[in-house]
C-alpha positions in Angstrom: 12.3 20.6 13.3 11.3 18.7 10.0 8.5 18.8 8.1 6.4 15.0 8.1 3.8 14.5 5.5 1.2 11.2 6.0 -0.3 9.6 3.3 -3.2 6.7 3.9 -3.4 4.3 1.0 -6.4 1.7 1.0 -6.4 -1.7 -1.2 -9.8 -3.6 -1.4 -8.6 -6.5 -2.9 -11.8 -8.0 -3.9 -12.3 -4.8 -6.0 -8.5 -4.6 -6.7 -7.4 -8.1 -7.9 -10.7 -9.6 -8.5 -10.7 -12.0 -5.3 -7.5 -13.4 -6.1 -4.9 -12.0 -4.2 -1.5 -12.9 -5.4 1.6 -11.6 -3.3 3.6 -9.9 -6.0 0.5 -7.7 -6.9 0.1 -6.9 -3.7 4.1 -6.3 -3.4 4.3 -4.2 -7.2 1.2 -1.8 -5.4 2.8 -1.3 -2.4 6.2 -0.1 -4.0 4.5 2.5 -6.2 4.3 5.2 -3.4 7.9 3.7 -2.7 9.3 4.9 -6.0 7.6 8.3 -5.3 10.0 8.4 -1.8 7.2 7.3 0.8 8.2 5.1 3.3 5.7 2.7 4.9 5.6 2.9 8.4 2.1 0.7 8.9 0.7 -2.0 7.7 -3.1 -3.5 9.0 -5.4 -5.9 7.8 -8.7 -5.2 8.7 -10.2 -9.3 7.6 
């Protein structure tokens, strides 16, 4: 059987992009655990 490892990552983008959200920030975030090998699986908004 393999071995799964979960990692939870959490963006406040008032905090992150100063109110202004802009899609490729969002996008260049979201590919940093990419480039480590994580795989999203889940995406929610929670506003």
């Amino acid at each position: 059987m393999g071995k799964y490892e979960y990692k939870v990552v959490n963006y406040d983008p008032q905090a992150f992009f100063g109110g202004s959200v802009k899609v490729n920030q969002i996008e260049n975030q979201l590919n940093l655990p990419g480039n480590d090998g994580w795989e999203m699986v889940s995406c929610t908004s929670s506003g």
